[in-house]
DSSP file (Angstrom, degrees, kcal/mol; ACC not computed):
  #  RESIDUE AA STRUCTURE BP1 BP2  ACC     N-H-->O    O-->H-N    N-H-->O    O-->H-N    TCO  KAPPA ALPHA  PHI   PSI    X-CA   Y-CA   Z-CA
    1    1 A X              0   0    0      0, 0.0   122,-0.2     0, 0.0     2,-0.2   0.000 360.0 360.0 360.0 134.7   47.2  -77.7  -98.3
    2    2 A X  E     -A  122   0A   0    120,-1.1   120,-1.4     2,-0.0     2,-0.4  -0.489 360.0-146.4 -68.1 164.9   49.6  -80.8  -99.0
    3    3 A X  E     -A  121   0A   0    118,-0.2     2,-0.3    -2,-0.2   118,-0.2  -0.966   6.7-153.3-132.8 136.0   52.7  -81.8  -96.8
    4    4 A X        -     0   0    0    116,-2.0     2,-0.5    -2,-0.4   116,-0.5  -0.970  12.8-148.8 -88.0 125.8   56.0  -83.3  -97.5
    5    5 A X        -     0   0    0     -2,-0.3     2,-0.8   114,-0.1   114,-0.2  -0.882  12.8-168.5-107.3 108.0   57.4  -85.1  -94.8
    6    6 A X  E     +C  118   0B   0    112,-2.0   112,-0.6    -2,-0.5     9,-0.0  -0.822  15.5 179.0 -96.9 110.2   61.5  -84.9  -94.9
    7    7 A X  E     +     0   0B   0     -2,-0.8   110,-0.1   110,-0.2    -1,-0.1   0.716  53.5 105.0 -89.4 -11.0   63.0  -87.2  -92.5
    8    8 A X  E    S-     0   0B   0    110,-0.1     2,-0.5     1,-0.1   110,-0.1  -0.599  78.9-130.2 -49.0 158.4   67.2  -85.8  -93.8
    9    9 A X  E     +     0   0B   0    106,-0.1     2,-0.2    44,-0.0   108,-0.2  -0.967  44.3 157.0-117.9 110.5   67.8  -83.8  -90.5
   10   10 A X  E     -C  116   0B   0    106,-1.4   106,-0.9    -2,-0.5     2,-0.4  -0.731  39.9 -89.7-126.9-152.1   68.9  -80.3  -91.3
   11   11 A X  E >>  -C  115   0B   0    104,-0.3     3,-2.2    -2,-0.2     4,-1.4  -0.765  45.3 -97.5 -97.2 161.5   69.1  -76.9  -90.0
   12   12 A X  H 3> S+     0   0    0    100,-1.5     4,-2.8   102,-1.1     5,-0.3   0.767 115.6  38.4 -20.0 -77.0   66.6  -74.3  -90.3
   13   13 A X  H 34 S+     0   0    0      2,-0.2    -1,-0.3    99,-0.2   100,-0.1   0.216 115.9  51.2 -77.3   8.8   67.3  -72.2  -92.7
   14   14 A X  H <> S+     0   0    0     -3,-2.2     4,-2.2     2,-0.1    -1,-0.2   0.656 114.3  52.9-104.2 -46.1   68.7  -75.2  -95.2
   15   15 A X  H >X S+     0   0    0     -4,-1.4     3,-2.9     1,-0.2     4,-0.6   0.899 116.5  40.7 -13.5 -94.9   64.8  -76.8  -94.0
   16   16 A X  H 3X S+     0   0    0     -4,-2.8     4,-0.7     1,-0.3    -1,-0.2   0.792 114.3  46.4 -42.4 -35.3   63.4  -73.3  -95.2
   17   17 A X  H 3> S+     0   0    0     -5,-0.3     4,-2.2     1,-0.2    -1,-0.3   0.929 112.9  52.6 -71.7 -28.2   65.5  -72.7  -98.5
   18   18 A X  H <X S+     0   0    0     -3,-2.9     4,-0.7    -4,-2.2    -2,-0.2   0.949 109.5  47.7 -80.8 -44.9   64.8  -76.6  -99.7
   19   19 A X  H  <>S+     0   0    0     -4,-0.6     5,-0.9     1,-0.2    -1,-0.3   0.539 111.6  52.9 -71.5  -1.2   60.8  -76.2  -99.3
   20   20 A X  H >X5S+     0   0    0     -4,-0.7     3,-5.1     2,-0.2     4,-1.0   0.930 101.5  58.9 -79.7 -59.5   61.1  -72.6 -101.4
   21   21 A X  H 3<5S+     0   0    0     -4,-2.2    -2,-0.2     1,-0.4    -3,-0.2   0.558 106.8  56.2 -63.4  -4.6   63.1  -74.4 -104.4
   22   22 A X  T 3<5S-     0   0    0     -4,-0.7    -1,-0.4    -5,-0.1    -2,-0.2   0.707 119.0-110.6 -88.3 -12.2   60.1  -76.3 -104.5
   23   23 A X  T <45S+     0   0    0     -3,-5.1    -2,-0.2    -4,-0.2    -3,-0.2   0.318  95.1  86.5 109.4  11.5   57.4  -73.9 -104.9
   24   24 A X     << -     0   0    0     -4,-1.0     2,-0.2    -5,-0.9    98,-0.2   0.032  61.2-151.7-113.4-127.8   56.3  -74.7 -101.1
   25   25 A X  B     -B  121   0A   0     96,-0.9    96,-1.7    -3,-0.1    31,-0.2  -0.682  39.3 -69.2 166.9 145.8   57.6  -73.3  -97.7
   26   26 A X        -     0   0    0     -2,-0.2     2,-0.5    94,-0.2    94,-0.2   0.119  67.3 -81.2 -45.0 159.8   57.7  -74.8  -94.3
   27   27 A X        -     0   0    0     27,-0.3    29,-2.6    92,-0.1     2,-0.6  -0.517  36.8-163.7 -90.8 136.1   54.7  -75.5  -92.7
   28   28 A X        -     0   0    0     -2,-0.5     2,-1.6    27,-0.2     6,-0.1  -0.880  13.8-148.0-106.2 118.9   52.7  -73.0  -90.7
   29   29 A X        +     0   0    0     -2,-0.6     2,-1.4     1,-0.1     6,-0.5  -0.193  30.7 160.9 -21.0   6.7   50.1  -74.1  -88.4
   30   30 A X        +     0   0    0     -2,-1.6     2,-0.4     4,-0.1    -1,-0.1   0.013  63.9  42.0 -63.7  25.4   47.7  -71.3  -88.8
   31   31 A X  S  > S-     0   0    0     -2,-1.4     4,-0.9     1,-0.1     5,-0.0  -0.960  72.5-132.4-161.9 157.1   44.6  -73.4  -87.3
   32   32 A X  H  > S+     0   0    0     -2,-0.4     4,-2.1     2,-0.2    -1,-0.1   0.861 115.7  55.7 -88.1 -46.0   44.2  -75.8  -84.4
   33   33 A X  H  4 S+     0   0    0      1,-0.2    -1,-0.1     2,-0.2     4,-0.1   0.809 111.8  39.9 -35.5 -60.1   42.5  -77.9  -86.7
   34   34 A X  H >> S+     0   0    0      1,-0.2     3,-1.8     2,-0.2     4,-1.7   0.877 113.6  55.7 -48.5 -53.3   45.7  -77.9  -89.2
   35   35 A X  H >X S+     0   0    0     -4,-0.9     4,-2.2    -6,-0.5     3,-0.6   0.947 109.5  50.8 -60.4 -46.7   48.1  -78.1  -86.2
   36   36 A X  H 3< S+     0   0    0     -4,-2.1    -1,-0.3     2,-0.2    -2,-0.2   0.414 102.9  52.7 -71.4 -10.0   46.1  -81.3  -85.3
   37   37 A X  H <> S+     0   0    0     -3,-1.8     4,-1.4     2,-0.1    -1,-0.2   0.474 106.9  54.4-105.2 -15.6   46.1  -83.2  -88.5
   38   38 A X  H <X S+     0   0    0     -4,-1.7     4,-2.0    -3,-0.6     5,-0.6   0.927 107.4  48.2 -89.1 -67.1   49.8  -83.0  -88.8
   39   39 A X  H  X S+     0   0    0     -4,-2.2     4,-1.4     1,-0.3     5,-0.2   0.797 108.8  55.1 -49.0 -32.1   50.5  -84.4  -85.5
   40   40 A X  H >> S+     0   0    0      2,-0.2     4,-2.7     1,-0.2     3,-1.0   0.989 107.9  54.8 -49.4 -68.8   48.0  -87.2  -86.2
   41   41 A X  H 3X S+     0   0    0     -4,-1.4     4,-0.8    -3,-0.4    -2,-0.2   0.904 111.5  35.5 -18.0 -79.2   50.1  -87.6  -89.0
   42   42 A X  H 3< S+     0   0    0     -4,-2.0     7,-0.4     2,-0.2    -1,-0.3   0.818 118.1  55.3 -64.8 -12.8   53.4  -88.0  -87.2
   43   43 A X  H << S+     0   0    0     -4,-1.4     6,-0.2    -3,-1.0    -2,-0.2   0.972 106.4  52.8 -65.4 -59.4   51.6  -89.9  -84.3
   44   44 A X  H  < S+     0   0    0     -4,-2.7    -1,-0.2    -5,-0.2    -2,-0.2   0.433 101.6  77.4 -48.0 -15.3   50.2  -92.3  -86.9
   45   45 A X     <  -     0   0    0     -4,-0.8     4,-0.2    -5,-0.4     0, 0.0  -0.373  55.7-162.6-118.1 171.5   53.9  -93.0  -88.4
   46   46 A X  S    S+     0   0    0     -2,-0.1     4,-0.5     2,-0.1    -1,-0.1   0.461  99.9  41.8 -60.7 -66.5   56.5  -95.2  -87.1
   47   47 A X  S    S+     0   0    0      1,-0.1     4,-0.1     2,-0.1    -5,-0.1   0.472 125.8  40.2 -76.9  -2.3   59.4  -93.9  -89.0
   48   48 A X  S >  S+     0   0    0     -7,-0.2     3,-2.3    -6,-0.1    -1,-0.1   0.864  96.7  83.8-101.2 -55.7   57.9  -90.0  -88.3
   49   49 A X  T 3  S+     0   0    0     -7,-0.4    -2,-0.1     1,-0.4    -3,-0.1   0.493  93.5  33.2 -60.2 -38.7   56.7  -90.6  -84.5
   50   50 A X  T 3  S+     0   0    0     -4,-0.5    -1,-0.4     2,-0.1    -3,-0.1   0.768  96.7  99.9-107.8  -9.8   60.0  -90.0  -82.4
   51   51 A X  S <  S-     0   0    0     -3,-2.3    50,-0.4    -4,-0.1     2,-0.2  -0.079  73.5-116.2 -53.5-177.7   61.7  -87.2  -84.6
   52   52 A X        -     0   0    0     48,-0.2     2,-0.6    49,-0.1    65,-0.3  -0.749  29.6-145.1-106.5 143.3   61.8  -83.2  -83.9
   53   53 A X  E     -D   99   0B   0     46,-0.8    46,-0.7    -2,-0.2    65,-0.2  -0.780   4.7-136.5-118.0  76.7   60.0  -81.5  -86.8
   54   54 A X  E     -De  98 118B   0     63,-0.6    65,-0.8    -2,-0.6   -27,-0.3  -0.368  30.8-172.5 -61.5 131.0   61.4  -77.8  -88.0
   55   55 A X  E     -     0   0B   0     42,-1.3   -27,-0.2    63,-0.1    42,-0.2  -0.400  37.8-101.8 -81.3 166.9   58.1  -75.6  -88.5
   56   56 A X  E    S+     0   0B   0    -29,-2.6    13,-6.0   -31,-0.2    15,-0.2   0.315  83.6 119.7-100.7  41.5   58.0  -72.1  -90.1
   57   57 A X  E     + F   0  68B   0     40,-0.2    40,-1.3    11,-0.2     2,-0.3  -0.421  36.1 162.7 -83.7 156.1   57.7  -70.5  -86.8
   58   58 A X  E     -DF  96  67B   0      9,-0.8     9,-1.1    38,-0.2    38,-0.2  -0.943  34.9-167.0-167.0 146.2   60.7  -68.3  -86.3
   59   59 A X        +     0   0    0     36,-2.2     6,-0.2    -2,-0.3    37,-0.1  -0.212  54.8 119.7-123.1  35.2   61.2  -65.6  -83.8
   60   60 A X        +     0   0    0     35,-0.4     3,-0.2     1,-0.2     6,-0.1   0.635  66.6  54.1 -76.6 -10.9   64.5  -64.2  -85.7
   61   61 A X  S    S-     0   0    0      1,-0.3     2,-0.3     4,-0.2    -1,-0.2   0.673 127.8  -0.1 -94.9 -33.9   63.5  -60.8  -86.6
   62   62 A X  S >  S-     0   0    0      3,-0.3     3,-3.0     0, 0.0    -1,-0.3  -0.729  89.4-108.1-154.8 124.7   62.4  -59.4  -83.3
   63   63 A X  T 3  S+     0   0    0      1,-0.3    -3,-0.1    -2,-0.3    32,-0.1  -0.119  97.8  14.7 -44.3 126.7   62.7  -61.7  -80.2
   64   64 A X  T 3  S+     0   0    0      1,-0.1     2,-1.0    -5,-0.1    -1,-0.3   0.387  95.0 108.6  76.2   6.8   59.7  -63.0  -78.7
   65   65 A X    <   -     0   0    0     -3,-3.0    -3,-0.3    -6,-0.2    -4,-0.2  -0.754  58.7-158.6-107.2  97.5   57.7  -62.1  -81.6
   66   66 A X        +     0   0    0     -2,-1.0    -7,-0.2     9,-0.2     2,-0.2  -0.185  18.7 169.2 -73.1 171.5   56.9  -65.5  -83.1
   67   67 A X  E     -F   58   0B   0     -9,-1.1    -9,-0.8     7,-0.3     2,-0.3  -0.676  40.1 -99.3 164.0 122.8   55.8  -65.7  -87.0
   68   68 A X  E >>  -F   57   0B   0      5,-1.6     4,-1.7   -11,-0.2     3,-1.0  -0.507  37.7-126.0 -34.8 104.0   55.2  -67.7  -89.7
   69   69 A X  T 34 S-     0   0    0    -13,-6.0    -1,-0.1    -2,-0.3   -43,-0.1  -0.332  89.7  -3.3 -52.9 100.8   58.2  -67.9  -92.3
   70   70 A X  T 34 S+     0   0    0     -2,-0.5    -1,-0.2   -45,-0.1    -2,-0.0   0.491 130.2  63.5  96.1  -6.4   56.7  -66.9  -96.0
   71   71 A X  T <4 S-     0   0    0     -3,-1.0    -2,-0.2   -15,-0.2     3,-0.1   0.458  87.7-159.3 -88.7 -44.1   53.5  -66.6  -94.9
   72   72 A X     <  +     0   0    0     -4,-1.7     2,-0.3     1,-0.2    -3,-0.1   0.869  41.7 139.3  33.1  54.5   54.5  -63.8  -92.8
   73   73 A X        -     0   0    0     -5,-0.4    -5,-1.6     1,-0.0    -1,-0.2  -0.869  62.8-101.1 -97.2 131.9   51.5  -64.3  -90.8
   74   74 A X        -     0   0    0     -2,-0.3     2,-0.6    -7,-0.2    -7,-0.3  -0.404  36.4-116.1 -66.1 152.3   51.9  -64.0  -86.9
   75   75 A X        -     0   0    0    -17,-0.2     2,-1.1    -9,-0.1    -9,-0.2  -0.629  28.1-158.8-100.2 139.1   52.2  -67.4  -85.1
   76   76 A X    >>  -     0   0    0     -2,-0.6     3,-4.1     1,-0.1     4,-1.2  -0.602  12.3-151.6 -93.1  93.3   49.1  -67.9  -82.6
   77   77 A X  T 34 S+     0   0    0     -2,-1.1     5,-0.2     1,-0.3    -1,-0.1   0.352  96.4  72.3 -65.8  29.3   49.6  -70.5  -79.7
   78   78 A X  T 34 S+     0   0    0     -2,-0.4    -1,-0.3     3,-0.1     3,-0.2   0.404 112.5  29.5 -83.8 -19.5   45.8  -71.1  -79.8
   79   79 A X  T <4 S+     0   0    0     -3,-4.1     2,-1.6     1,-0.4    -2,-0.2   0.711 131.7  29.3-102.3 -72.4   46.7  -72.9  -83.1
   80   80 A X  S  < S-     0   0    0     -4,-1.2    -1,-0.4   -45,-0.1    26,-0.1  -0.767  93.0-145.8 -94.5  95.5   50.2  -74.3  -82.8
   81   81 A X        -     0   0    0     -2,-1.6    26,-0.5    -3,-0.2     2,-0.3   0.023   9.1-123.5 -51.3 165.9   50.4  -75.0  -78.8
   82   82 A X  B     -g  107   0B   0     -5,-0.2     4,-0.4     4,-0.1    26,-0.1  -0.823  20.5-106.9-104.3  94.1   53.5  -74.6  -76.8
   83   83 A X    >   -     0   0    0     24,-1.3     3,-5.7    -2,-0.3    21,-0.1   0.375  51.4 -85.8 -54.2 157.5   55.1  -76.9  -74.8
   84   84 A X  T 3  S+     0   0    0      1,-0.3    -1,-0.1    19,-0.2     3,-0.1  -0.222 123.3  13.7 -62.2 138.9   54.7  -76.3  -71.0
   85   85 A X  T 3  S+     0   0    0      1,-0.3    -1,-0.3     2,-0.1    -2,-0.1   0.089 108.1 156.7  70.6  -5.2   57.3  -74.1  -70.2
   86   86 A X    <   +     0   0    0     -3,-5.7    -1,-0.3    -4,-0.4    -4,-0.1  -0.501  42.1  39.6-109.4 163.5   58.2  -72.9  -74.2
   87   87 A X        +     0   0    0     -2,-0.1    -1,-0.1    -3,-0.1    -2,-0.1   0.552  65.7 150.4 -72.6 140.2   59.3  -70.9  -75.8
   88   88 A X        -     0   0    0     21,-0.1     3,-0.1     2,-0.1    -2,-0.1   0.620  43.7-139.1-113.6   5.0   62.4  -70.0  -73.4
   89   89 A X        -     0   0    0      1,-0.2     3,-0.4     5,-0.1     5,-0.1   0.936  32.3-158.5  51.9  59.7   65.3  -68.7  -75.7
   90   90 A X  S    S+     0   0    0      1,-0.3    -1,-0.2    19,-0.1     3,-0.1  -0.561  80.7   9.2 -77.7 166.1   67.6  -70.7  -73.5
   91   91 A X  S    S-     0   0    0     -3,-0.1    -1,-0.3     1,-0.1     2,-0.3  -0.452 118.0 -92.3  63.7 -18.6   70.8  -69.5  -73.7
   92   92 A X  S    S+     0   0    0     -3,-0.4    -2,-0.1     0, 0.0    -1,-0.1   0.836 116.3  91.9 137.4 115.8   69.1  -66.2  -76.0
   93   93 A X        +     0   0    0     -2,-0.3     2,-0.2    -3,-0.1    -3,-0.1   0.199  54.3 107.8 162.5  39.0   70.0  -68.7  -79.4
   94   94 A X        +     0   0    0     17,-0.1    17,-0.3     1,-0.1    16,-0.2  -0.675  33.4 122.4-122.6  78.0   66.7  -70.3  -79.3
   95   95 A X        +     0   0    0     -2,-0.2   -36,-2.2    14,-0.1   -35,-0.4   0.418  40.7  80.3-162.4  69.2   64.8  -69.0  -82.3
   96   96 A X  E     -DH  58 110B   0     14,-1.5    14,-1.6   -38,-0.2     2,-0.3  -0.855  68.3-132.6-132.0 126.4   63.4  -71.6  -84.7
   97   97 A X  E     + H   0 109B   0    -40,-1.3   -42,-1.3    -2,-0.3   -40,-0.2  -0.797  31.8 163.3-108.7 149.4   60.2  -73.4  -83.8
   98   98 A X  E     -DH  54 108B   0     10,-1.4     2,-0.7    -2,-0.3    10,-0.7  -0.911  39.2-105.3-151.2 154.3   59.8  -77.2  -84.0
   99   99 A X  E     -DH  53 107B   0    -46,-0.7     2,-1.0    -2,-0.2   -46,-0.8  -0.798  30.8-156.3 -97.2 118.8   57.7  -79.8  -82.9
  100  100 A X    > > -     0   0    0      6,-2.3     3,-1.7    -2,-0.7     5,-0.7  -0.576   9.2-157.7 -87.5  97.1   59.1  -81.7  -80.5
  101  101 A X  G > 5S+     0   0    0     -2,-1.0     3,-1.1   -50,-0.4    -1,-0.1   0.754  92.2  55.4 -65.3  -2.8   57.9  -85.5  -79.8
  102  102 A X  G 3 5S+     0   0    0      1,-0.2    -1,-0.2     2,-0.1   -50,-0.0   0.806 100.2  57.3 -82.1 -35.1   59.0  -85.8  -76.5
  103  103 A X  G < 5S-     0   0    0     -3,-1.7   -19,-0.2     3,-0.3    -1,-0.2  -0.153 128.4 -96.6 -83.4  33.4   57.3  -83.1  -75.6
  104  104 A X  T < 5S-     0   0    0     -3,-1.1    -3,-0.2     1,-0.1    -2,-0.1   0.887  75.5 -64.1  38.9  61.2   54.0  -84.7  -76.8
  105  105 A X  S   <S+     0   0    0     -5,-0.7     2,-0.3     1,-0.2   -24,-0.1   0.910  98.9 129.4  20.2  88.6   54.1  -83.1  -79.9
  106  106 A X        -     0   0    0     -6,-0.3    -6,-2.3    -8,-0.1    -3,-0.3  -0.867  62.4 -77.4-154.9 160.9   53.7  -79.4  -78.9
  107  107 A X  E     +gH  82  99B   0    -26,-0.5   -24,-1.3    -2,-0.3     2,-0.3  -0.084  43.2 179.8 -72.9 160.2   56.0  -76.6  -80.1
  108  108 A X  E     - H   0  98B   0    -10,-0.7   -10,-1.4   -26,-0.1     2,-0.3  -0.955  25.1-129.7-175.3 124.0   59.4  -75.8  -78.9
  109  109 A X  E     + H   0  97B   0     -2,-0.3     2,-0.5   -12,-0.2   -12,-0.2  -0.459  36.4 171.9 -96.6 179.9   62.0  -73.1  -79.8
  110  110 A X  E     - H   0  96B   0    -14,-1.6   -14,-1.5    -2,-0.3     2,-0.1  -0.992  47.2 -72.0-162.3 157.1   65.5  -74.4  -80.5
  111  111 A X        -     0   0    0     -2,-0.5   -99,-0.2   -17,-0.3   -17,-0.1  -0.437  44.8-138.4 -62.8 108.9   69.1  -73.3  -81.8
  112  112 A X  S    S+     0   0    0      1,-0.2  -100,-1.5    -2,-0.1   -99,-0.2   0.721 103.0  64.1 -74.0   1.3   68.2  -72.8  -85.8
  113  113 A X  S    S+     0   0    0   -102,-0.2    -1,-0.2  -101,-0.1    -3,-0.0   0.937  81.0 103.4 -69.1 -49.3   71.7  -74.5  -86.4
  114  114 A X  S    S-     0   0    0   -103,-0.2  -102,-1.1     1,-0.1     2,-0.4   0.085  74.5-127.2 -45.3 147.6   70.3  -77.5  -84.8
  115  115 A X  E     +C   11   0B   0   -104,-0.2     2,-0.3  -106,-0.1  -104,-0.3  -0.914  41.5 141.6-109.1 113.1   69.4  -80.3  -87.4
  116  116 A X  E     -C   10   0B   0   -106,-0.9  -106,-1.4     1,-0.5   -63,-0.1  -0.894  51.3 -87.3-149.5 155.7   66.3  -81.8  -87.5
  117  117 A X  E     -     0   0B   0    -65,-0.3   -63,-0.6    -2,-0.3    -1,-0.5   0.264  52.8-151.7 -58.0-142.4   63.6  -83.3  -90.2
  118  118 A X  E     -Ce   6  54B   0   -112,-0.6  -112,-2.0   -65,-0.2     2,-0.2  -0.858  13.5-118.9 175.2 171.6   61.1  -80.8  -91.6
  119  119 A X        -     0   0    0    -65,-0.8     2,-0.2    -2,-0.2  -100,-0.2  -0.557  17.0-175.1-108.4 159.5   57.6  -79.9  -93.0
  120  120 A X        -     0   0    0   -116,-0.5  -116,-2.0    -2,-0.2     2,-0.2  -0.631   1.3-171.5-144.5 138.0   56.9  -78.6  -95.8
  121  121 A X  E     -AB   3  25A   0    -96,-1.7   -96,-0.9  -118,-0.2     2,-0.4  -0.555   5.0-177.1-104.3 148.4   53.2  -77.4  -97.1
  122  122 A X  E     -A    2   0A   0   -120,-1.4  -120,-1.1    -2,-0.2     2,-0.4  -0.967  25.0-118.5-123.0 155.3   52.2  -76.3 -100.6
  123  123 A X        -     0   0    0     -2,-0.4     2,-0.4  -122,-0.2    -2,-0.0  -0.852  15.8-140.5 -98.1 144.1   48.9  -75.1 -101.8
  124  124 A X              0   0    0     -2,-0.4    -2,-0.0     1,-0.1     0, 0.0  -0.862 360.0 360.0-100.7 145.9   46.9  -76.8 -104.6
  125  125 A X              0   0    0     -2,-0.4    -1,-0.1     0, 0.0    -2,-0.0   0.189 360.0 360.0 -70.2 360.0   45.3  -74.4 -106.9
């Protein structure tokens, strides 16, 4: 897979719609290995390092069941970690995963209104 790194902050689902019109889809994390070469990434970066990062984990179709968007693979937190205490659906309006740098780059659910940079992966043929 490739990645495109979008540092515009939007909300989920404008995140999700921009990496379809491209032929890609947000990125899912489906390996520990994968999970672990994008955080290098954003470790490595200066301008990446201290944003939040929409993924295509989403638990919007049945609560507490996390999943890749467009993959529609379930999402495994042996691959894509959680941060300690996540996900907690505060306020029940948490259910968009992102990587969070504060939280030493580990996963976090969040409010999909909320605006933040995004991933997005393609496959080379």
């Amino acid at each position: 897979s490739c990645y495109k790194f979008n540092t515009t902050a939007t909300d989920w689902h404008t995140a999700r719609s921009n990496c379809k019109r491209q032929g890609d889809h947000l990125v899912a994390m489906e390996t520990r290995e994968e999970f672990e070469y994008i955080i290098r990434l954003l470790k490595d970066s200066p301008a990446y390092f201290s944003l939040n990062w929409w993924t295509a984990a989403n638990d919007i179709e049945n609560e507490a069941q996390w999943v890749w968007a467009d993959v529609n693979q379930p999402m495994s937190s042996s691959a894509a970690p959680w941060a300690s205490t996540q996900p907690d659906n505060l306020g029940n309006r948490e259910h968009c995963g992102d990587v969070v740098s504060k939280y030493g780059h580990k996963m976090n659910d969040a409010p999909c209104e909320f605006q933040y940079a995004s991933i997005c992966e393609y496959n080379l043929l």
